[in-house]
N, C-alpha and C positions, 0 to 999 in steps of 0.2 A: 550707396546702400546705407538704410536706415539703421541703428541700432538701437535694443528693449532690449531691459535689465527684466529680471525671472526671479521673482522667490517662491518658494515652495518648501515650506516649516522653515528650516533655518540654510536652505540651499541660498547661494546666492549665484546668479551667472547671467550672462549677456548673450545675448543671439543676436542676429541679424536678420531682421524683418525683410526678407525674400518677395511676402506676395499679400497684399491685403484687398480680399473682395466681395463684397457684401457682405455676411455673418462669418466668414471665413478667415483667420490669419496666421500662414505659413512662416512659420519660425524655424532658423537653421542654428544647431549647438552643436557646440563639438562632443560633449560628453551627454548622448541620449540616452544610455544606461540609467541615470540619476532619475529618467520620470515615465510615466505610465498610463499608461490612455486611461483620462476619468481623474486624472489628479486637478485638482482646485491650484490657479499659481496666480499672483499678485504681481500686474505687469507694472514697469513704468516706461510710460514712451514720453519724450517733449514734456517732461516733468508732473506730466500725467497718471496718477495709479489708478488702477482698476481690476476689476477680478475676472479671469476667464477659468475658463474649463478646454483640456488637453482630450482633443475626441479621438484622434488618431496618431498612429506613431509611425515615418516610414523612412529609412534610412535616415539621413542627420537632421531629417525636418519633423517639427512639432506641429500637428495643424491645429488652430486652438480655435474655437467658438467665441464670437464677440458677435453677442445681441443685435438686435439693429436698434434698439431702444436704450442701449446702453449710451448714457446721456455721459460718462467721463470722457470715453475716447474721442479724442479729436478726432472730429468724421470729414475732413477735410481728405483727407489719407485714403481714404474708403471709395472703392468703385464698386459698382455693381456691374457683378459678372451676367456674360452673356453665355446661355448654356445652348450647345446643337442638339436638334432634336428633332423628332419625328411624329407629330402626336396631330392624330385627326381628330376634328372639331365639326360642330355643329353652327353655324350663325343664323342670326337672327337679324334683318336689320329694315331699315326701311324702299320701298319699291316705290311706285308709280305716287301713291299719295300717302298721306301723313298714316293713316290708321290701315294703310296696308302691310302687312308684313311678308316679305321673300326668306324661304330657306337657302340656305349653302352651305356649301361642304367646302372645307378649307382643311389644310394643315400647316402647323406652326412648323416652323424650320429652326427656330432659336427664340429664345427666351430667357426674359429677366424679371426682377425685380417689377421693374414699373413696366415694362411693355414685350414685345416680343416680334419678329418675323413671321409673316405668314401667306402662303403662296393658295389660289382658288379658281378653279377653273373657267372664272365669269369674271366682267369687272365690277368693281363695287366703288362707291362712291369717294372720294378723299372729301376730309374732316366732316362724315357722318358720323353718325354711332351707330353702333352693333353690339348685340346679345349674344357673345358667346359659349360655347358651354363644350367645354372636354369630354371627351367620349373613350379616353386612355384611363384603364382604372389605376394608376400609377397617381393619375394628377386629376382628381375628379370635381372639376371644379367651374364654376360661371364667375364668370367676369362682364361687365362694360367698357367697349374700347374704341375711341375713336382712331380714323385711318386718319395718321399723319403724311405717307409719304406713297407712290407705289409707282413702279414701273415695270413693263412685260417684258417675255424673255421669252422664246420661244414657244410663245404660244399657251404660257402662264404667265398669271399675273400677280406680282411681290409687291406683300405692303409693309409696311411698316405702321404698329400699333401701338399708341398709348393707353394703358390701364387708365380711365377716368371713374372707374366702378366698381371695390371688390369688397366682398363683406370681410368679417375678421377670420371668420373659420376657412373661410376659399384662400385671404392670406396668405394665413398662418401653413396652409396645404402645399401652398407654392413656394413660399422659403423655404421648407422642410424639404420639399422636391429638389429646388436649386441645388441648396446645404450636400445634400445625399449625391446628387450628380457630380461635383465638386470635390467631394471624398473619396468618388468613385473611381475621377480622372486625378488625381495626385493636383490637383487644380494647373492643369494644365490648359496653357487660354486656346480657347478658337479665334481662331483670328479667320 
């Protein structure tokens, strides 16, 4: 287990870095009393300082917000979590020839950062692209993805998707979604 020193005004104290996953980083102290969701604290990890922000507080663990643009933290450390989920989609992709377009109905099964799972009742091509667009008002967003990987299961068919497309606002939509899933579940992993 990793250890990050904590200040906060003139507090000083050490946790133990439990869980770091995309914007996310689960910090355990012994004395949680000392801080409070929304405090500003000056971390140092691997001689590294940086400033996060305390968004939640749940039993001994701190969970603290680290940007993804946050250019101090060593992002070596940093995984991008995979969140399960349930959210029907719309796609868009290409059919018999170039300037034709077929719809489909698909739904994500998990999702991340850069891509996601998603199962459709037809087969669709691996490394095409596809137009897809959220129809979950939770996550209302379009993306471009190419299918990297897929194989059938009884009788549906699971693919595996890279994000090659998103504008900043659709994003910015999806971290926040992630972040909030993450908070939701004590970032507890799906495996």
């Amino acid at each position: 287990m990793d250890y990050i020193k904590l200040k906060k005004d003139e507090l000083l104290s050490t946790g133990a870095l439990y869980l770091f996953e995309g914007e996310l980083m689960k910090v355990v102290v012994k004395n949680v009393e000392d801080y409070n969701a929304g405090d500003h604290i000056t971390c140092s990890y691997t001689g590294v300082e940086f400033e996060t922000q305390i968004l939640k507080i749940n039993d001994n663990n701190l969970y603290m917000l680290i940007p993804q643009f946050n250019e101090q933290f060593p992002n070596e450390k940093r995984k991008h979590p995979r969140i399960s989920g349930h959210i029907p989609v719309q796609m868009k992709g290409c059919a018999r020839s170039e300037h034709e377009q077929e719809n489909i109905e698909g739904l994500i099964v998990d999702i991340s950062r850069n891509g996601f799972g998603l199962t459709a009742n037809r087969s669709l091509n691996e490394k095409n692209h596809y137009n897809i667009h959220f129809t979950d008002e939770q996550l209302p967003i379009d993306v471009q993805v190419i299918i990297r990987n897929k194989r059938q299961t009884d009788g549906e068919f699971r693919y595996g998707c890279e994000i090659s497309s998103i504008e900043e606002k659709c994003e910015f939509l999806l971290r926040k979604y992630i972040l909030s899933q993450q908070l939701a579940t004590n970032m507890v992993k799906n495996k």
